[in-house]
Jmol script that loads the backbone (N, CA, C; Angstrom):
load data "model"
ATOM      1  N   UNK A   1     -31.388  97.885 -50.200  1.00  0.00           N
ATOM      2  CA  UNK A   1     -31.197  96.555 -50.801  1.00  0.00           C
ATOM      3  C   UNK A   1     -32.389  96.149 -51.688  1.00  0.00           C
ATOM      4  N   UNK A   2     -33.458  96.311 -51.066  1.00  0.00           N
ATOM      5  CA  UNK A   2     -34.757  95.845 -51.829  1.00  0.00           C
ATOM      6  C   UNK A   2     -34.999  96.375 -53.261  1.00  0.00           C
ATOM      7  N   UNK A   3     -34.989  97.864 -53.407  1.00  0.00           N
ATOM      8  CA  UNK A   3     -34.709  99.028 -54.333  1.00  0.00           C
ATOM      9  C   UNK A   3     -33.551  99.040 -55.854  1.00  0.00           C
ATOM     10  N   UNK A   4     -32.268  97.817 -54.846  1.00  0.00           N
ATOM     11  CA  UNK A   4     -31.376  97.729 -56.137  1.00  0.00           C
ATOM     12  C   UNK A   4     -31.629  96.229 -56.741  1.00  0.00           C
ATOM     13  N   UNK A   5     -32.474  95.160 -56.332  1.00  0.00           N
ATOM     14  CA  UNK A   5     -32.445  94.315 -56.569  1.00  0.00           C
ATOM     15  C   UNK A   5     -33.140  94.304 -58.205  1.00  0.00           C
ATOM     16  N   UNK A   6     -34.622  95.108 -58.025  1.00  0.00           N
ATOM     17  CA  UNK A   6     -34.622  95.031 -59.331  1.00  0.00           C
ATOM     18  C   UNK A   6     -34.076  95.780 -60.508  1.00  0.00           C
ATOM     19  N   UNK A   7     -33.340  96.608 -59.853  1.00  0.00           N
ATOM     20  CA  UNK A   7     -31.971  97.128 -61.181  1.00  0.00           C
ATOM     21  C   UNK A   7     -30.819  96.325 -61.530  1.00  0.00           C
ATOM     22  N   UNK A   8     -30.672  95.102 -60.719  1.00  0.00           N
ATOM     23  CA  UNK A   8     -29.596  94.049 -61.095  1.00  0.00           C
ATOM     24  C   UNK A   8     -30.307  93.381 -61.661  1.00  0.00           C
ATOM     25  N   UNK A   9     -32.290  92.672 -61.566  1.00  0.00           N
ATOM     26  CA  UNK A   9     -32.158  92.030 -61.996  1.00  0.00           C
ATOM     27  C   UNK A   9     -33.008  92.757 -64.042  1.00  0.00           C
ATOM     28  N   UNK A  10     -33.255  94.057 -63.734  1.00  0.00           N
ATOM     29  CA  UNK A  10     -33.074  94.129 -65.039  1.00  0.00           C
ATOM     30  C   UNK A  10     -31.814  94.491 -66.023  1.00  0.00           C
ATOM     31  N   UNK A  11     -30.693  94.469 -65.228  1.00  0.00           N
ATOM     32  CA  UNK A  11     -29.179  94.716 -66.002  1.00  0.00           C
ATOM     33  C   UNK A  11     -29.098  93.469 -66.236  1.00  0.00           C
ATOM     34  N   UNK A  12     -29.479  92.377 -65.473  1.00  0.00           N
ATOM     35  CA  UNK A  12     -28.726  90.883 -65.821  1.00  0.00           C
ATOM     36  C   UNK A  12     -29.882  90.189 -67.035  1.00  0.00           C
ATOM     37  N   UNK A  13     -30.844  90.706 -67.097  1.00  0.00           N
ATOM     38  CA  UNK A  13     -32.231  90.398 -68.481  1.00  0.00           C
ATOM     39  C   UNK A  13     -31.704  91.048 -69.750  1.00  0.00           C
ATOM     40  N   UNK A  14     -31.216  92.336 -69.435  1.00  0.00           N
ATOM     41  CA  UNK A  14     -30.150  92.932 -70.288  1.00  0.00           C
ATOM     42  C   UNK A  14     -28.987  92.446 -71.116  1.00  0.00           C
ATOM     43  N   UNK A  15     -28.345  91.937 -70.189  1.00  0.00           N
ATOM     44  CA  UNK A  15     -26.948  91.190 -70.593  1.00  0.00           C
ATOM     45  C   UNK A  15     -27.476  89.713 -71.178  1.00  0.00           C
ATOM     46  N   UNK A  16     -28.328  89.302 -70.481  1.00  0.00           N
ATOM     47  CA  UNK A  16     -29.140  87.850 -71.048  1.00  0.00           C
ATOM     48  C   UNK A  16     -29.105  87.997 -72.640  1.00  0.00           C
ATOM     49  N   UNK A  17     -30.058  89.063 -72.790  1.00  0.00           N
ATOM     50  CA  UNK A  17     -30.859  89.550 -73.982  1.00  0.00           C
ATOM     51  C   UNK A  17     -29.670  90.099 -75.348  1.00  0.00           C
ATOM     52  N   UNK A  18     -28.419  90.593 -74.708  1.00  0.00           N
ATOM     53  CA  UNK A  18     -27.398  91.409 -75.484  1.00  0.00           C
ATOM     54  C   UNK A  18     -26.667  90.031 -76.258  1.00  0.00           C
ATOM     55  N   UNK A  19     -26.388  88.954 -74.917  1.00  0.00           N
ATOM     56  CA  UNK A  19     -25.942  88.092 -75.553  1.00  0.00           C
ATOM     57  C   UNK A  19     -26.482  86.910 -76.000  1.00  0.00           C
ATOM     58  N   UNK A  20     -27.866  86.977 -76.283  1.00  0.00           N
ATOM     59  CA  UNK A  20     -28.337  85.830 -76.740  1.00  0.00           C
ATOM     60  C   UNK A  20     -28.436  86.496 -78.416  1.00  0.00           C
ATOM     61  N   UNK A  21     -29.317  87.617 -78.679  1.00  0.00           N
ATOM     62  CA  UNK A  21     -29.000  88.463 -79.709  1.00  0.00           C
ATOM     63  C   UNK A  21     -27.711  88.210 -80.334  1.00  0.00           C
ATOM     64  N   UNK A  22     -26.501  88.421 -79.727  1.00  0.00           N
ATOM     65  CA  UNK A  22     -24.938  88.733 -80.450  1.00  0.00           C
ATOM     66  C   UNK A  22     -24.991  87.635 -81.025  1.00  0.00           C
ATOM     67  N   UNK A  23     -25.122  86.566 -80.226  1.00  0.00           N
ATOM     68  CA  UNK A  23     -25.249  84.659 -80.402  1.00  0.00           C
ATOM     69  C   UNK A  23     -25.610  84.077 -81.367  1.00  0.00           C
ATOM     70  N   UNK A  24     -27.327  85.465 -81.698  1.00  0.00           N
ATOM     71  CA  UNK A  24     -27.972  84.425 -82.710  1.00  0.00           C
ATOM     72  C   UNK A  24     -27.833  85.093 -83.985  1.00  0.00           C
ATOM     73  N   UNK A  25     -26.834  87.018 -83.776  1.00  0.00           N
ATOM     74  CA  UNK A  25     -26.365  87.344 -85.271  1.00  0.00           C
ATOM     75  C   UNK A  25     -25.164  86.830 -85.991  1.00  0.00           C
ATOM     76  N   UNK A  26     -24.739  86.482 -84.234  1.00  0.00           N
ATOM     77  CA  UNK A  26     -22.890  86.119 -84.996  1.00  0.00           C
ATOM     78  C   UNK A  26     -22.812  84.524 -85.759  1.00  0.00           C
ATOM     79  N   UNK A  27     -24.036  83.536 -85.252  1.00  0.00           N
ATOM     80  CA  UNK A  27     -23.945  82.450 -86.116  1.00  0.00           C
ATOM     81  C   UNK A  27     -24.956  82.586 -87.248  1.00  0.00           C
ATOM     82  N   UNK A  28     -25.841  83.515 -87.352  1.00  0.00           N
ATOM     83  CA  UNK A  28     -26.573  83.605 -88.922  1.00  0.00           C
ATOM     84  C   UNK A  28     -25.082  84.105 -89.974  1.00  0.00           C
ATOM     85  N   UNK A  29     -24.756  85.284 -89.229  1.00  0.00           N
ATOM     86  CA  UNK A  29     -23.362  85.818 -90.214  1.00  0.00           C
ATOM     87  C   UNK A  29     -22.446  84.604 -90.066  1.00  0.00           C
ATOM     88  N   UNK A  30     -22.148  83.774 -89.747  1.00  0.00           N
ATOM     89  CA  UNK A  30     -21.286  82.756 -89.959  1.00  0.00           C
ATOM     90  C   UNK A  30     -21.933  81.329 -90.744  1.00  0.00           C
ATOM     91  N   UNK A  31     -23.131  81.731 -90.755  1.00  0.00           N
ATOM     92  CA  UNK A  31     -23.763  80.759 -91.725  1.00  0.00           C
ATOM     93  C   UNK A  31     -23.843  81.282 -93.088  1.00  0.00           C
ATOM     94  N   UNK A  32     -24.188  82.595 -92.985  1.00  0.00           N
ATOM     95  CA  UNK A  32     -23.863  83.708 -94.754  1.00  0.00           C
ATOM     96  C   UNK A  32     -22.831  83.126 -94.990  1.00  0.00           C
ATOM     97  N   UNK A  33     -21.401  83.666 -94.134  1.00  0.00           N
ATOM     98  CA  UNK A  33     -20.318  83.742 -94.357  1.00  0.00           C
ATOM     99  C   UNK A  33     -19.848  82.344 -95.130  1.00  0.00           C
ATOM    100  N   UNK A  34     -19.819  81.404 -94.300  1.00  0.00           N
ATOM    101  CA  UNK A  34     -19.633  80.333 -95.224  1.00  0.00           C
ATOM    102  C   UNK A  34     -20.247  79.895 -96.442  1.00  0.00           C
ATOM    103  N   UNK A  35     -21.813  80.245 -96.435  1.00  0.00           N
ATOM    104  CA  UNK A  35     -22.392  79.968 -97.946  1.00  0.00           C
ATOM    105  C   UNK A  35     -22.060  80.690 -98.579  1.00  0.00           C
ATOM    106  N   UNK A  36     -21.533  82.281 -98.729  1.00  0.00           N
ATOM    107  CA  UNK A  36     -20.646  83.006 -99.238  1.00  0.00           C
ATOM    108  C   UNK A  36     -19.604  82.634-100.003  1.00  0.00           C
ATOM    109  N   UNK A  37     -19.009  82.242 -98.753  1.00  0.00           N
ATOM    110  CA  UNK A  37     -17.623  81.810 -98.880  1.00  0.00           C
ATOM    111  C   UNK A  37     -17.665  80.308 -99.528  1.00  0.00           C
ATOM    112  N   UNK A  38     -18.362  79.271 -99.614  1.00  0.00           N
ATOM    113  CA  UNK A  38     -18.352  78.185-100.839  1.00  0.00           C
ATOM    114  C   UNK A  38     -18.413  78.496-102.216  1.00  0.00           C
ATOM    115  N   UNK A  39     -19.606  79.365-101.995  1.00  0.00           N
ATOM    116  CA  UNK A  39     -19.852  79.832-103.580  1.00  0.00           C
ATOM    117  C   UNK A  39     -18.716  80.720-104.304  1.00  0.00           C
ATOM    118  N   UNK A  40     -18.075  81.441-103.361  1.00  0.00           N
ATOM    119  CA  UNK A  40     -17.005  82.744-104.295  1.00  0.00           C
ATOM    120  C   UNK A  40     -15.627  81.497-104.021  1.00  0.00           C
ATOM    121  N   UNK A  41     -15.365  80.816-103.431  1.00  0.00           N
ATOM    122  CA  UNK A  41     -14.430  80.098-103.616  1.00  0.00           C
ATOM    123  C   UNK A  41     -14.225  78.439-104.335  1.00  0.00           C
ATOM    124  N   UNK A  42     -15.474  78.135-104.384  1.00  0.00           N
ATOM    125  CA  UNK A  42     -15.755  76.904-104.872  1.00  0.00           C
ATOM    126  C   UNK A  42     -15.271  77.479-106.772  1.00  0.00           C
ATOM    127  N   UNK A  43     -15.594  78.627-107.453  1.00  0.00           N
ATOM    128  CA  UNK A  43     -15.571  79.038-108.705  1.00  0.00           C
ATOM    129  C   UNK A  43     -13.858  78.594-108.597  1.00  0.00           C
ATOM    130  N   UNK A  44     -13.160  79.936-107.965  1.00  0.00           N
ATOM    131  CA  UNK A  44     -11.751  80.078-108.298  1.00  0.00           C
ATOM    132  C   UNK A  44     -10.907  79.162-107.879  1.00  0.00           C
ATOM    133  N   UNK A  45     -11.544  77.877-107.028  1.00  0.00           N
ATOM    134  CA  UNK A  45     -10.297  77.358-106.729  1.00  0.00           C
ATOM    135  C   UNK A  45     -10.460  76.132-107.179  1.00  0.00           C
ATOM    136  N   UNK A  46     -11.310  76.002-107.848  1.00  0.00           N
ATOM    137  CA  UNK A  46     -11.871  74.702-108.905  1.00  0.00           C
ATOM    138  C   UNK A  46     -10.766  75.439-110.182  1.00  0.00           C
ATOM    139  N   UNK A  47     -11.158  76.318-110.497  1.00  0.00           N
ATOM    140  CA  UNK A  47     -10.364  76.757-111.874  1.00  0.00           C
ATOM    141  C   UNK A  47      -8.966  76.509-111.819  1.00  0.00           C
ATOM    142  N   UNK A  48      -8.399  77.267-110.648  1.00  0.00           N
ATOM    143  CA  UNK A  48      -6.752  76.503-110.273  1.00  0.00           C
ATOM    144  C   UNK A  48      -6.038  74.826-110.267  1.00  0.00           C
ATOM    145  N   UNK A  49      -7.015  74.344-109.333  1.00  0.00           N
ATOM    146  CA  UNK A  49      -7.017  73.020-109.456  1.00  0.00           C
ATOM    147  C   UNK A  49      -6.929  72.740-110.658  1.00  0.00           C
ATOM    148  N   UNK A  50      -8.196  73.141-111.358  1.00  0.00           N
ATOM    149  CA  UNK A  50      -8.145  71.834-112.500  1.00  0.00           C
ATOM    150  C   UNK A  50      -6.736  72.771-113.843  1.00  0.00           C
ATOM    151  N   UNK A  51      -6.789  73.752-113.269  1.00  0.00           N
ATOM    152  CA  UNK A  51      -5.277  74.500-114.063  1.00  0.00           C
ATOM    153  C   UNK A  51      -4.182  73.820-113.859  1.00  0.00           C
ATOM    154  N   UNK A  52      -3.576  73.661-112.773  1.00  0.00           N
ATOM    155  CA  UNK A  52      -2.811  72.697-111.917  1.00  0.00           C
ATOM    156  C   UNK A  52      -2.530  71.143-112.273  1.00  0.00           C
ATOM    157  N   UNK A  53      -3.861  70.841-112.278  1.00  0.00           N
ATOM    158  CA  UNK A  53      -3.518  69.300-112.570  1.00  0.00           C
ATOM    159  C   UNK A  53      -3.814  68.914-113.901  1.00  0.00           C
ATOM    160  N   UNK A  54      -4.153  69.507-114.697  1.00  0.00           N
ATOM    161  CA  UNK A  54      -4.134  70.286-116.840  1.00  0.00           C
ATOM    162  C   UNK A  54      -2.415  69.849-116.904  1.00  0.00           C
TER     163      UNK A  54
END
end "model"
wireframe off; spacefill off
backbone 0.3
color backbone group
């Protein structure tokens, strides 16, 4: 018992660490993503619009 304790508690520092990481790439890429995504869509869908209502 004594022996596995600290292999759970470095699997669970592990999993801490995996998902604080995933956490803090998956909202930088969702912060790209949207400034991305304003800029490549703010062009073409301004052009439609104002095509549209022309």
């Amino acid at each position: 018992m004594p022996q596995m304790m600290p292999l759970n508690w470095l699997l669970l520092m592990l999993v801490f660490m995996t998902m604080f990481m995933l956490s803090l790439s998956f909202f930088y890429y969702m912060k790209s993503f949207s400034l991305t995504n304003k800029f490549d869509l703010n062009k073409p869908k301004s052009s439609p619009k104002t095509n549209w209502s022309w």
